[in-house]
Biopython code that builds the backbone (N, CA, C, O; Angstrom):
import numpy as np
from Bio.PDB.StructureBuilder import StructureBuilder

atoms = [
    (1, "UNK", "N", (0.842, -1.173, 0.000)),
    (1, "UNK", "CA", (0.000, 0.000, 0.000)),
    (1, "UNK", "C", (0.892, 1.243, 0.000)),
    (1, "UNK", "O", (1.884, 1.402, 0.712)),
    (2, "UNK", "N", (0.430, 2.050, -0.846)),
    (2, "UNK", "CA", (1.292, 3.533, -0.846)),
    (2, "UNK", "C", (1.214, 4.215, 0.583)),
    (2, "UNK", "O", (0.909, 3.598, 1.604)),
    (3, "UNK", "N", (1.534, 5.591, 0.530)),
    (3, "UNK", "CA", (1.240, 6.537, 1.252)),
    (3, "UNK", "C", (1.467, 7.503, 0.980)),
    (3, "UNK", "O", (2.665, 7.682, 0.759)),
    (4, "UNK", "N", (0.415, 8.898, 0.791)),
    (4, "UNK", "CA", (0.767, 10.083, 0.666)),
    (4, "UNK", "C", (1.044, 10.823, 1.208)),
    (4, "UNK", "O", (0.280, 11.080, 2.138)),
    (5, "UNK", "N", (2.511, 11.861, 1.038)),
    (5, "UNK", "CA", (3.416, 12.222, 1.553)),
    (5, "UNK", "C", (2.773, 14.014, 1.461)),
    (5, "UNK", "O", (2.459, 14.706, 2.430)),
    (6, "UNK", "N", (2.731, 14.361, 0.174)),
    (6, "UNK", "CA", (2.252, 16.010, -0.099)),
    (6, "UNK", "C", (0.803, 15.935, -1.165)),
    (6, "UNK", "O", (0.489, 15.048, -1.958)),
    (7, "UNK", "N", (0.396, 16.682, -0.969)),
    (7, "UNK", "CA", (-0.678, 16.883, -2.445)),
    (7, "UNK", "C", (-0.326, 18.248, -2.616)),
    (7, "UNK", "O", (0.263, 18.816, -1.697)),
    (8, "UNK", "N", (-0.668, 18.994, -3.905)),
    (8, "UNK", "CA", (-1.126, 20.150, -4.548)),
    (8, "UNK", "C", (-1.970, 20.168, -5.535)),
    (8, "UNK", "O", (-1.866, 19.433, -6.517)),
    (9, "UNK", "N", (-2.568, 20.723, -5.421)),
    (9, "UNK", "CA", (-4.011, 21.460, -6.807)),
    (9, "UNK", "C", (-3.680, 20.981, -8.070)),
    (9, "UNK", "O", (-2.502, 20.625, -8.054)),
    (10, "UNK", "N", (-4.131, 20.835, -9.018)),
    (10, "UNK", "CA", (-3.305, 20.817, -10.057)),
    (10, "UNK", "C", (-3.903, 22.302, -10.989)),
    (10, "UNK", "O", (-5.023, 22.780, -10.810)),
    (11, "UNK", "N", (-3.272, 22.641, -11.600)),
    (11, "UNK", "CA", (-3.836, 23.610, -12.607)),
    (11, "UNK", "C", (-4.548, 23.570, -13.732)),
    (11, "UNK", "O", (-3.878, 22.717, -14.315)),
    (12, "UNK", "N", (-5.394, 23.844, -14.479)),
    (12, "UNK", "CA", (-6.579, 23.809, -15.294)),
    (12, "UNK", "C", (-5.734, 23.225, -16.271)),
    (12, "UNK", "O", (-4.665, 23.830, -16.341)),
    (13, "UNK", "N", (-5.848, 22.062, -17.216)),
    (13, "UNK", "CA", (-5.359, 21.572, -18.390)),
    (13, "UNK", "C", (-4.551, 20.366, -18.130)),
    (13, "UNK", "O", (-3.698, 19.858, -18.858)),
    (14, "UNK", "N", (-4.827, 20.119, -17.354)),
    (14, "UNK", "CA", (-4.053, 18.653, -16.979)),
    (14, "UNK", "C", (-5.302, 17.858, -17.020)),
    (14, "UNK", "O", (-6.438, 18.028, -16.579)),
    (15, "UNK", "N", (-4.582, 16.740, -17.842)),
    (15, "UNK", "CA", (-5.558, 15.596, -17.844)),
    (15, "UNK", "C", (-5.006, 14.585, -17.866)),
    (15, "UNK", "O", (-3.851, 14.532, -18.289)),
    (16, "UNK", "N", (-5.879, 13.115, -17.270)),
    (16, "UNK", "CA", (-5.063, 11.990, -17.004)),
    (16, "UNK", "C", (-5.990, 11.089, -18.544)),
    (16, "UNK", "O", (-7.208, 11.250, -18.626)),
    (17, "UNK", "N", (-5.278, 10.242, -19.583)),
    (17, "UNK", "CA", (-6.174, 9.542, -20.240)),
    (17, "UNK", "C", (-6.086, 8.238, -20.231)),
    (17, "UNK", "O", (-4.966, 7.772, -20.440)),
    (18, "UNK", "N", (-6.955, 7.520, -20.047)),
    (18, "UNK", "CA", (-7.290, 6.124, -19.768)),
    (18, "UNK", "C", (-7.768, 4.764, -20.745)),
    (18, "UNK", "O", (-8.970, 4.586, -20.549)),
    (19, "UNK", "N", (-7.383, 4.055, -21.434)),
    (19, "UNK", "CA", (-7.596, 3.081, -22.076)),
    (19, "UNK", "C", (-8.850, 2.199, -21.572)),
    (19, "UNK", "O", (-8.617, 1.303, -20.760)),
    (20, "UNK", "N", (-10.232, 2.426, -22.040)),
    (20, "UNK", "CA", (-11.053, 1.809, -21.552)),
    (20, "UNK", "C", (-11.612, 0.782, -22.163)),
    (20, "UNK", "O", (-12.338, -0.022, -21.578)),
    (21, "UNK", "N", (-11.230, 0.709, -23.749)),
    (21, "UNK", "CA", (-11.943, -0.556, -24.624)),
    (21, "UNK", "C", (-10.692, -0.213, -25.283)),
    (21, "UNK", "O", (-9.754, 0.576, -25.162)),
    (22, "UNK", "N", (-11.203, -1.415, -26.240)),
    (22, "UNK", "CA", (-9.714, -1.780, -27.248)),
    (22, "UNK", "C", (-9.186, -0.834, -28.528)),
    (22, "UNK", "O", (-8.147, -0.881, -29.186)),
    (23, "UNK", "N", (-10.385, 0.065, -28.596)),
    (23, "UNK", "CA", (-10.040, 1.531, -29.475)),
    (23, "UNK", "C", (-10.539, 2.625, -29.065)),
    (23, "UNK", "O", (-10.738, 3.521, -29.885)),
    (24, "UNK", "N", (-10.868, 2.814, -27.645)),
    (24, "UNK", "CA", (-11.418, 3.757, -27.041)),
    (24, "UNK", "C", (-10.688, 3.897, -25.839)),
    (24, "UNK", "O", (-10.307, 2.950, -25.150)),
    (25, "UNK", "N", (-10.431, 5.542, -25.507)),
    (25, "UNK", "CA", (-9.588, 6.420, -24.269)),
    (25, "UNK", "C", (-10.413, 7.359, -23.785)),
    (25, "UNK", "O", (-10.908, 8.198, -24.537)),
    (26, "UNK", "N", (-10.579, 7.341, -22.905)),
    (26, "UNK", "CA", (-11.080, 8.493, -21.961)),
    (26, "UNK", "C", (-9.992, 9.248, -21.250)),
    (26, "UNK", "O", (-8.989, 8.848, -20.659)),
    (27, "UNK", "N", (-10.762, 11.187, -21.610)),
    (27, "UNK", "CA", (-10.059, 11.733, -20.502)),
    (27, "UNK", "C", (-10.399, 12.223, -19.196)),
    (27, "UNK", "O", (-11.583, 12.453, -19.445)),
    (28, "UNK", "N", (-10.288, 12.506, -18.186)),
    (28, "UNK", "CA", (-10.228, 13.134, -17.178)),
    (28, "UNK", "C", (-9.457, 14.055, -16.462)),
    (28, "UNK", "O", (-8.321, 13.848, -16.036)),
    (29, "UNK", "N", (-10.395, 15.517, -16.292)),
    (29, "UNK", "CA", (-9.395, 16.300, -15.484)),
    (29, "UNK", "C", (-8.527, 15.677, -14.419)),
    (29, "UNK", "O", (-8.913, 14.636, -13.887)),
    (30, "UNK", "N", (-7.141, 16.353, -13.992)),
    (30, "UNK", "CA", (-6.548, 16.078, -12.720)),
    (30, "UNK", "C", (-7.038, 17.064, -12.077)),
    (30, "UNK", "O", (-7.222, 18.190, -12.540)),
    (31, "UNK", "N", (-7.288, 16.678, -10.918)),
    (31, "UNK", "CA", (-7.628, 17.833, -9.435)),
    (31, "UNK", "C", (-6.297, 17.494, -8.935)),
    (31, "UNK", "O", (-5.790, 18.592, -8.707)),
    (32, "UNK", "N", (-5.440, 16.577, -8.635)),
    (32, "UNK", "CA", (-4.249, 17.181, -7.795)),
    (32, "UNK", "C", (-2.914, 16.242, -8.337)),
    (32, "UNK", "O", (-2.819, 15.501, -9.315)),
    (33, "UNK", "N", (-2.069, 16.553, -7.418)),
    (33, "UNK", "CA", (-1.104, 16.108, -8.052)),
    (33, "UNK", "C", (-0.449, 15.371, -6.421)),
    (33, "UNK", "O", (-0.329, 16.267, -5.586)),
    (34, "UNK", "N", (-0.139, 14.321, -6.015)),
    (34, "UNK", "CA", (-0.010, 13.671, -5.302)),
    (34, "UNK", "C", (1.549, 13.169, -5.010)),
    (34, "UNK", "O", (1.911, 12.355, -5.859)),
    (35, "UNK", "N", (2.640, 13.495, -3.918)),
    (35, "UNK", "CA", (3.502, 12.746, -3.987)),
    (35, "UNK", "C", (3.591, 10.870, -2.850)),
    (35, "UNK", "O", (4.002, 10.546, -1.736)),
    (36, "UNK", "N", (3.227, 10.483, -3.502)),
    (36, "UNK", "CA", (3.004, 9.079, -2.735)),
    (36, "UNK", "C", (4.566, 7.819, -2.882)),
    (36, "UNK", "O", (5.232, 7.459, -3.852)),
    (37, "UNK", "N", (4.618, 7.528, -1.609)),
    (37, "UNK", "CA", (5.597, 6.254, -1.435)),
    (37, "UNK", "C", (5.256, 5.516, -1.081)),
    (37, "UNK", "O", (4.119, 5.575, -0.614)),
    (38, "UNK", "N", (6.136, 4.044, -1.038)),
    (38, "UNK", "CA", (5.941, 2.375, -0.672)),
    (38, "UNK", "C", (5.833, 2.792, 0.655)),
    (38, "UNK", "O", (6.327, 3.851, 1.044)),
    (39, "UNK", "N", (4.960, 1.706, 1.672)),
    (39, "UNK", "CA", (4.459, 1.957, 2.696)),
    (39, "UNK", "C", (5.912, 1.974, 3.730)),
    (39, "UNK", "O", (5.987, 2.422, 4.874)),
    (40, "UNK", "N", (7.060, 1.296, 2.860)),
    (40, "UNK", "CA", (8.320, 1.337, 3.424)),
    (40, "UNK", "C", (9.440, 2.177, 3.211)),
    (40, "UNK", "O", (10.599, 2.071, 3.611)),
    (41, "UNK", "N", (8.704, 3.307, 2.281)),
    (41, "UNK", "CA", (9.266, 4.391, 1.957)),
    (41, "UNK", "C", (10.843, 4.047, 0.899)),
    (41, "UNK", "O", (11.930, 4.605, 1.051)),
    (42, "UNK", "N", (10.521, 3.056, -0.059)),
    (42, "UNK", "CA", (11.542, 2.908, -0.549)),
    (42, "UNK", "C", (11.499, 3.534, -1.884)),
    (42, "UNK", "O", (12.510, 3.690, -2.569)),
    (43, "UNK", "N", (10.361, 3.876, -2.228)),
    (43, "UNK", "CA", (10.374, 4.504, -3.365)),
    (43, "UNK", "C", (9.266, 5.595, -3.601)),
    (43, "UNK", "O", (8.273, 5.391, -2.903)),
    (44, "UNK", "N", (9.204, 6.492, -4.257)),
    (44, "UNK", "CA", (8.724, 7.553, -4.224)),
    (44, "UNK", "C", (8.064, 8.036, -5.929)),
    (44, "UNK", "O", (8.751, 8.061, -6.950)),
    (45, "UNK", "N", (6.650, 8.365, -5.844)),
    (45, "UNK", "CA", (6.431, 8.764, -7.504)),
    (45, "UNK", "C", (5.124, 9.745, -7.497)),
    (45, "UNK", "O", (4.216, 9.494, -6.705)),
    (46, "UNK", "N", (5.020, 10.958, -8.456)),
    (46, "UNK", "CA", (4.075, 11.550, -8.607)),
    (46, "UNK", "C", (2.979, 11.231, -8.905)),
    (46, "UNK", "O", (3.299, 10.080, -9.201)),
    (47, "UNK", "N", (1.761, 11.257, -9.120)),
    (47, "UNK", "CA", (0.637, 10.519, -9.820)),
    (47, "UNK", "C", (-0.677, 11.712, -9.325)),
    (47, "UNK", "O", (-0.888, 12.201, -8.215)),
    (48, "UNK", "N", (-1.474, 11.933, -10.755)),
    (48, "UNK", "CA", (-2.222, 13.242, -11.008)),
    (48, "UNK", "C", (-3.596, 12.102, -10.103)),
    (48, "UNK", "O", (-3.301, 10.911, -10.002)),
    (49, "UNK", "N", (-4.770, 12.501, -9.611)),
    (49, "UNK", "CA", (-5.526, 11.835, -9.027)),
    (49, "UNK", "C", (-7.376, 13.015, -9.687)),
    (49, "UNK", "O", (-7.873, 14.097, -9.375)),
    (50, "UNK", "N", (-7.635, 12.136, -10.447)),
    (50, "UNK", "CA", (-9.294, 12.853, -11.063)),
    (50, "UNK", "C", (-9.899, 13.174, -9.671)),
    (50, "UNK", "O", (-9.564, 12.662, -8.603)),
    (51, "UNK", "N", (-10.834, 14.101, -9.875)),
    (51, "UNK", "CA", (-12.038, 13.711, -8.653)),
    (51, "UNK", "C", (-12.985, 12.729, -8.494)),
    (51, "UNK", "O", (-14.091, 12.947, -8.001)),
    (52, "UNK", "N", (-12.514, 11.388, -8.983)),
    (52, "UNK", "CA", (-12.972, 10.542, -8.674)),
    (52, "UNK", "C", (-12.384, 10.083, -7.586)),
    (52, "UNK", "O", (-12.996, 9.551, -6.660)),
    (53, "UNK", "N", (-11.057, 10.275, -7.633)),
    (53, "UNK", "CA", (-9.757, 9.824, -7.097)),
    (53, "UNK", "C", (-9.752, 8.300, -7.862)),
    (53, "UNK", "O", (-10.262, 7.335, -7.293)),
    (54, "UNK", "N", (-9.225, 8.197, -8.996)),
    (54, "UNK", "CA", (-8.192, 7.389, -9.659)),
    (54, "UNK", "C", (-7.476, 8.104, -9.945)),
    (54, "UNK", "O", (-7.434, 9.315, -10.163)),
    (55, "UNK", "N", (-6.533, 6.893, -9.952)),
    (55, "UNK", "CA", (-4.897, 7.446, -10.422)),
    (55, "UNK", "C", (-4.231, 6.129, -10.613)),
    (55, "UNK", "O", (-4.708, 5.032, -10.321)),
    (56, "UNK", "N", (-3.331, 6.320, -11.021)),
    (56, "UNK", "CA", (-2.229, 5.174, -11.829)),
    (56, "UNK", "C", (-1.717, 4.462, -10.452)),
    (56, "UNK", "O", (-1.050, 5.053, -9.603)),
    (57, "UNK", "N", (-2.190, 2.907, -10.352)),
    (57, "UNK", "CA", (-1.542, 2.439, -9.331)),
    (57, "UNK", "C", (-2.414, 2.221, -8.472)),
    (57, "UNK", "O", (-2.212, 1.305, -7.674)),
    (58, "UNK", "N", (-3.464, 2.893, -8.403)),
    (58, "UNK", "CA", (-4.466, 2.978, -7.392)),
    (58, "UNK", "C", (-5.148, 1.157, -7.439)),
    (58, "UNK", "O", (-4.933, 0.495, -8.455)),
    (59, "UNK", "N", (-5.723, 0.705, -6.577)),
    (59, "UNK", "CA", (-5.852, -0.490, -6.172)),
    (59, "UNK", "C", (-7.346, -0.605, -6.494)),
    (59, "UNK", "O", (-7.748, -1.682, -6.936)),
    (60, "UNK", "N", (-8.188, 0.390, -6.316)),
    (60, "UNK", "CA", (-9.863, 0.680, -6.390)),
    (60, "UNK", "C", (-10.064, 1.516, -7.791)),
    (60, "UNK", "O", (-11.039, 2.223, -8.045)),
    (61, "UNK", "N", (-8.905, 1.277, -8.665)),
    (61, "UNK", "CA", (-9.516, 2.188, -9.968)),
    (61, "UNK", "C", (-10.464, 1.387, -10.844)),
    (61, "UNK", "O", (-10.090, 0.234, -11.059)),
    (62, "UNK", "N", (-11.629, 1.765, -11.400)),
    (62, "UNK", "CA", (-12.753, 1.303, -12.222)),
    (62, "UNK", "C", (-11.974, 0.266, -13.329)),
    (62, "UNK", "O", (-11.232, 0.569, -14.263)),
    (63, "UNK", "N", (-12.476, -1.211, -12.815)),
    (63, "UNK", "CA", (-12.483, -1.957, -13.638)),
    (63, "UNK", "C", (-11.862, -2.002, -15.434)),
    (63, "UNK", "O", (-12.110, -0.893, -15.910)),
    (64, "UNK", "N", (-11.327, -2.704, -16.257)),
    (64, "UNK", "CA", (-10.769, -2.622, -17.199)),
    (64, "UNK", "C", (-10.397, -1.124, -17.677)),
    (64, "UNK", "O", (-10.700, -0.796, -18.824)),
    (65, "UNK", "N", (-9.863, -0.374, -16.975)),
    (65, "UNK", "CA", (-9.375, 0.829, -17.522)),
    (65, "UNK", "C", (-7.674, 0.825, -17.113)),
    (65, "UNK", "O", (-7.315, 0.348, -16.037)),
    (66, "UNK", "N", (-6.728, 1.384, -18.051)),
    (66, "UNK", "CA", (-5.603, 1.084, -17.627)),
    (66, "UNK", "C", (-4.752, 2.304, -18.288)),
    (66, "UNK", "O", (-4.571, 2.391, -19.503)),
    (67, "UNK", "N", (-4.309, 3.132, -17.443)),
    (67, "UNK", "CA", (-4.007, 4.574, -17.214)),
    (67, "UNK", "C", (-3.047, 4.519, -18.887)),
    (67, "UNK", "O", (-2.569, 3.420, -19.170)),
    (68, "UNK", "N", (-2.848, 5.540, -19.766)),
    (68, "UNK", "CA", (-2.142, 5.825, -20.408)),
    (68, "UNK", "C", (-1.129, 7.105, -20.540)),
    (68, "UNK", "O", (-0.204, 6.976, -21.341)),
    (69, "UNK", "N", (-1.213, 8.054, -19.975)),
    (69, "UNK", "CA", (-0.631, 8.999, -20.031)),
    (69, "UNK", "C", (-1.175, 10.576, -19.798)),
    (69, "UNK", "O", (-2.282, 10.722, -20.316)),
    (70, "UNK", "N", (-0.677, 11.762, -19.161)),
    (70, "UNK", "CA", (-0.865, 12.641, -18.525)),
    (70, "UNK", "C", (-0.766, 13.473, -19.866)),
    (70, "UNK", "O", (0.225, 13.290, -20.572)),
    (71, "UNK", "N", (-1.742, 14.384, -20.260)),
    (71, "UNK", "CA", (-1.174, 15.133, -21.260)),
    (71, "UNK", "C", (-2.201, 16.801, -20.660)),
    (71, "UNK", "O", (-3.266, 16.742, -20.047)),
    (72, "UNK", "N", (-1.521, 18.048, -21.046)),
    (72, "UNK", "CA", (-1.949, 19.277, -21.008)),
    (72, "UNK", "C", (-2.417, 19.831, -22.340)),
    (72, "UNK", "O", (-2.045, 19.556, -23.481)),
    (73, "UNK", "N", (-3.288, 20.644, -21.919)),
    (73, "UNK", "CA", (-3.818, 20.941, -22.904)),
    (73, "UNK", "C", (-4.038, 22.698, -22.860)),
    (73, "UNK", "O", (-4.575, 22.859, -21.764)),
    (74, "UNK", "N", (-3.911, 23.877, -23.411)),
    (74, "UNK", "CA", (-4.296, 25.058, -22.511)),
    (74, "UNK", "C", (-5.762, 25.084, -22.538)),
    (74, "UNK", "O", (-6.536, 24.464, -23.268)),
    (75, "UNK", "N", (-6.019, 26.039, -21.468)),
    (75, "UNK", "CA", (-7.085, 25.704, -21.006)),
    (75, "UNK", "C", (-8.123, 26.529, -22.282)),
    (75, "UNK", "O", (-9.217, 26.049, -22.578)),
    (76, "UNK", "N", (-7.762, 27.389, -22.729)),
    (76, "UNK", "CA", (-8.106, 28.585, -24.261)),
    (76, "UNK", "C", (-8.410, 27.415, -25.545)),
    (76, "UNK", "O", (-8.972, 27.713, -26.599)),
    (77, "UNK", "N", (-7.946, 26.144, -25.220)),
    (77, "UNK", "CA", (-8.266, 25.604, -26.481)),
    (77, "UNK", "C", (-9.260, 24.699, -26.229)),
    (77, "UNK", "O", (-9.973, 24.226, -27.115)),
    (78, "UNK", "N", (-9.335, 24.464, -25.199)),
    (78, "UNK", "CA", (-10.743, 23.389, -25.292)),
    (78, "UNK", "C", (-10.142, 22.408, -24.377)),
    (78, "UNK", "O", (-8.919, 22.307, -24.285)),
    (79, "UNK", "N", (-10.948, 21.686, -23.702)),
    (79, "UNK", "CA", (-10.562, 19.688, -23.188)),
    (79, "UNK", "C", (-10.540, 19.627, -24.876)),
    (79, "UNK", "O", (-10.840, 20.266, -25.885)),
    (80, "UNK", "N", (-9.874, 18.195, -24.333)),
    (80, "UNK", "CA", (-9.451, 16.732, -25.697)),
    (80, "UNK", "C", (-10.723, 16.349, -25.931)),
    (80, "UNK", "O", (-11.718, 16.687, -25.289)),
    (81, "UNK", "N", (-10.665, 15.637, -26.864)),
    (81, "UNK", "CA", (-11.761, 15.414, -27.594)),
    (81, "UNK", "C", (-12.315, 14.156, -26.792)),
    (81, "UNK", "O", (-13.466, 13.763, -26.985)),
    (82, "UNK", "N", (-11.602, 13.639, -26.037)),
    (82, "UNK", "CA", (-12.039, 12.074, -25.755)),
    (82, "UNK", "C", (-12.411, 12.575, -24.121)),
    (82, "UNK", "O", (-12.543, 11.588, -23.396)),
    (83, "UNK", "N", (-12.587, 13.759, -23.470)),
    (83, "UNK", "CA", (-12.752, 14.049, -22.198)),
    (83, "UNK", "C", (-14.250, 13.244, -21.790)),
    (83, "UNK", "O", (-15.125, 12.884, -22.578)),
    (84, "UNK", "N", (-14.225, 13.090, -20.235)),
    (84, "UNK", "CA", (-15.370, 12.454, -20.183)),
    (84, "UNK", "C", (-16.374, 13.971, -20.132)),
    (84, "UNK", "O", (-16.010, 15.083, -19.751)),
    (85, "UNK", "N", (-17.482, 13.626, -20.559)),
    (85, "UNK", "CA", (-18.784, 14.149, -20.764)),
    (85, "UNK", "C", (-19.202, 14.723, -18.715)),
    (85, "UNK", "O", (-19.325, 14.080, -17.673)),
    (86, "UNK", "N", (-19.268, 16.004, -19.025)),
    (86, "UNK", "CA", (-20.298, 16.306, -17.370)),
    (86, "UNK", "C", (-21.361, 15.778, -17.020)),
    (86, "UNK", "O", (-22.150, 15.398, -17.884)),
    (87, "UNK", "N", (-21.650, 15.623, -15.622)),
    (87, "UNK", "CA", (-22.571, 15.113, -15.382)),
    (87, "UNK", "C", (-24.025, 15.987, -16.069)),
    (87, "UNK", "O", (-23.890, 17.205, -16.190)),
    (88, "UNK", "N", (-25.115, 15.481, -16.419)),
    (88, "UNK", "CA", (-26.398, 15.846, -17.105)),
    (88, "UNK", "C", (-27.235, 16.225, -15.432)),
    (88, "UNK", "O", (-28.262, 15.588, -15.201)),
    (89, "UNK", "N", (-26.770, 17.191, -14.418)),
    (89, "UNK", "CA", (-27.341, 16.872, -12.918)),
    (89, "UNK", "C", (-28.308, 18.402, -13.833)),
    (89, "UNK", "O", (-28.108, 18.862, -14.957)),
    (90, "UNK", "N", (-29.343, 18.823, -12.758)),
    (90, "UNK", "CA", (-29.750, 19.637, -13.010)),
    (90, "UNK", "C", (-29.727, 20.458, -11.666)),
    (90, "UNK", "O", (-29.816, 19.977, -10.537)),
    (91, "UNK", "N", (-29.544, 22.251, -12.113)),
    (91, "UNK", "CA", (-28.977, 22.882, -10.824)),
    (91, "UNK", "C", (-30.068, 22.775, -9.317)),
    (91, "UNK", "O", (-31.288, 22.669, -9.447)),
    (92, "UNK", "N", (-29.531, 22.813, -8.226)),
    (92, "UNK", "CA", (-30.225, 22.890, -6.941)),
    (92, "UNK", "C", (-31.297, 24.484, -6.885)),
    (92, "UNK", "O", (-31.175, 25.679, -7.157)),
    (93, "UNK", "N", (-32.032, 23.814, -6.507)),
    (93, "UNK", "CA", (-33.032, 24.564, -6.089)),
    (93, "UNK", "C", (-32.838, 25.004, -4.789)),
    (93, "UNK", "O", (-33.509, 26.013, -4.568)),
    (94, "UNK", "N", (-32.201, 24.646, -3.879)),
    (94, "UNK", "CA", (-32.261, 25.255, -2.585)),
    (94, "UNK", "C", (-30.329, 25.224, -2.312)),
    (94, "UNK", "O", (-29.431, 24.769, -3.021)),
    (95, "UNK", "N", (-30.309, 25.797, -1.220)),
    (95, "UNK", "CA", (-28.623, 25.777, -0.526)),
    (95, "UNK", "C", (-27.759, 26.662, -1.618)),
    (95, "UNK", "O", (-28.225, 27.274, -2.579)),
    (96, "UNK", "N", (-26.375, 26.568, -1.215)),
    (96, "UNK", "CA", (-25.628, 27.288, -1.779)),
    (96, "UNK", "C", (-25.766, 27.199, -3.683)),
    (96, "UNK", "O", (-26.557, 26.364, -4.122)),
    (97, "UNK", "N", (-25.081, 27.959, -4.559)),
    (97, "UNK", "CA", (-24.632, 27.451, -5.630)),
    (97, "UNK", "C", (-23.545, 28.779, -6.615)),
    (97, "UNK", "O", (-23.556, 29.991, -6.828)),
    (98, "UNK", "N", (-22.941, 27.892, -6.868)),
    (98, "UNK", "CA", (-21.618, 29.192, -7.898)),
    (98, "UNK", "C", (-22.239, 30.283, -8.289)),
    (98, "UNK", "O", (-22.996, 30.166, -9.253)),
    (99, "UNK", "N", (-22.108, 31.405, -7.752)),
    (99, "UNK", "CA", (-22.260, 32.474, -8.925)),
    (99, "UNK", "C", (-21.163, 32.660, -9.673)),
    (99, "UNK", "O", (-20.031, 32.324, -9.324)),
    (100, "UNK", "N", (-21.534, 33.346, -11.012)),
    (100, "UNK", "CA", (-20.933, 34.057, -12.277)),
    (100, "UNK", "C", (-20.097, 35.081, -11.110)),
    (100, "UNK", "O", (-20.380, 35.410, -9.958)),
    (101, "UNK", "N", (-18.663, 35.470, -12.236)),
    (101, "UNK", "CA", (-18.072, 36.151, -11.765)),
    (101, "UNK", "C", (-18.422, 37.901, -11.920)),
    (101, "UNK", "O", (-19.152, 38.360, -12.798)),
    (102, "UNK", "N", (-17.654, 38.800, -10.753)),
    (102, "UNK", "CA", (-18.155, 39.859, -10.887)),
    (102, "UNK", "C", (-17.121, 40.465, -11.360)),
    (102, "UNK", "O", (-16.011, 39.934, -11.384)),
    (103, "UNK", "N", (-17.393, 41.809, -11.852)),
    (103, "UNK", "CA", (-16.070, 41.984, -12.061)),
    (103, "UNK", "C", (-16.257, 43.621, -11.474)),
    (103, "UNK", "O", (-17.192, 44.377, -11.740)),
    (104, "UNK", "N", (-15.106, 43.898, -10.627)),
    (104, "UNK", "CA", (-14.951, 44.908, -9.722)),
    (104, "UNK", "C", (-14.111, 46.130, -10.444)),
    (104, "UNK", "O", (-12.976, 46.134, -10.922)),
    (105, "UNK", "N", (-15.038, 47.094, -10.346)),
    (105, "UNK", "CA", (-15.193, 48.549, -10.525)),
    (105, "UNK", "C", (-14.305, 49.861, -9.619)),
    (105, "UNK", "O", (-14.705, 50.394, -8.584)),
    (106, "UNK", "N", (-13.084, 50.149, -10.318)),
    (106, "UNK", "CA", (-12.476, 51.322, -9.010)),
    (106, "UNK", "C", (-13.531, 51.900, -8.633)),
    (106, "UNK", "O", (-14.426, 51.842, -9.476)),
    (107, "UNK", "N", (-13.815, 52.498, -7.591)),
    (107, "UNK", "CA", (-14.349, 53.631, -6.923)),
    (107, "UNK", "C", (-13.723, 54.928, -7.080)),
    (107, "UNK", "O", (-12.624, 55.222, -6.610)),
    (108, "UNK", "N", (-14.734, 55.957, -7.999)),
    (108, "UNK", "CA", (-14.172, 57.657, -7.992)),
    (108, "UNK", "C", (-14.700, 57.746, -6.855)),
    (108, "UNK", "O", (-15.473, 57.074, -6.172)),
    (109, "UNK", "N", (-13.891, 59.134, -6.733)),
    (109, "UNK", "CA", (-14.306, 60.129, -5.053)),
    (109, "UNK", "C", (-14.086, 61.180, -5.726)),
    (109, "UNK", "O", (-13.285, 60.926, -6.625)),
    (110, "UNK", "N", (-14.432, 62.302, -5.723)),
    (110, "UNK", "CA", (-13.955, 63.254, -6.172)),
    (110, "UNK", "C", (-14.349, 64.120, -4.717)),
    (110, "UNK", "O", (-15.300, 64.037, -3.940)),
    (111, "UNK", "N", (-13.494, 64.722, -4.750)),
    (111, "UNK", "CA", (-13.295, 66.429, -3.383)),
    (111, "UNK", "C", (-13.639, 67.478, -3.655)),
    (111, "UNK", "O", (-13.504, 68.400, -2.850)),
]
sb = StructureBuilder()
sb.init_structure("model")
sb.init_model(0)
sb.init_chain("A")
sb.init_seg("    ")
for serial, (resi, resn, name, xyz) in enumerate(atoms, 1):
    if name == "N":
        sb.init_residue(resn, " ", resi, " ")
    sb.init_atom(name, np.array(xyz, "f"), 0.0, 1.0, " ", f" {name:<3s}", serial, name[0])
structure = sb.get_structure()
């Protein structure tokens, strides 16, 4: 069993892609970036982790899928074409939810 040592965020355009059928890849954003070692600390390796939390190595990752490679993309050009699809949820009616950004206005004063 691993153990994680640090995490950080990852930044918008990182994606992990996954071999899920025999001519088909899926991608997925990374949310972080993970430094994990052998539970005996003999070895040490990065690995990007979706918000699913899979990641390469992981012991509980979804059935016949088998990690292929980390690739960036900027974030101005789009996800990859093979990204997985958002969830179809429809927004909450009650409790918190994202607002749109504002965008902030100097304040004149004049004397």
């Amino acid at each position: 069993m691993k153990r994680i040592v640090e995490i950080v965020p990852a930044r918008p355009g990182w994606y992990s892609r996954w071999q899920v059928g025999p001519e088909l890849t899926r991608c997925y954003p990374v949310s972080l970036w993970a430094l994990v070692e052998e539970a005996d600390g003999s070895g040490r390796e990065v690995v990007g982790m979706d918000c699913a939390g899979q990641w390469p190595g992981a012991e509980d990752n979804e059935s016949g899928g088998g990690f292929v490679r980390y690739l960036f993309q900027l974030p101005d050009s789009g996800p990859p074409e093979d990204v997985e699809p958002p969830p179809s949820v429809a927004p909450r009616s009650t409790g918190p939810r994202r607002q749109s950004a504002v965008e902030v206005q100097e304040a004149v004063v004049s004397v």
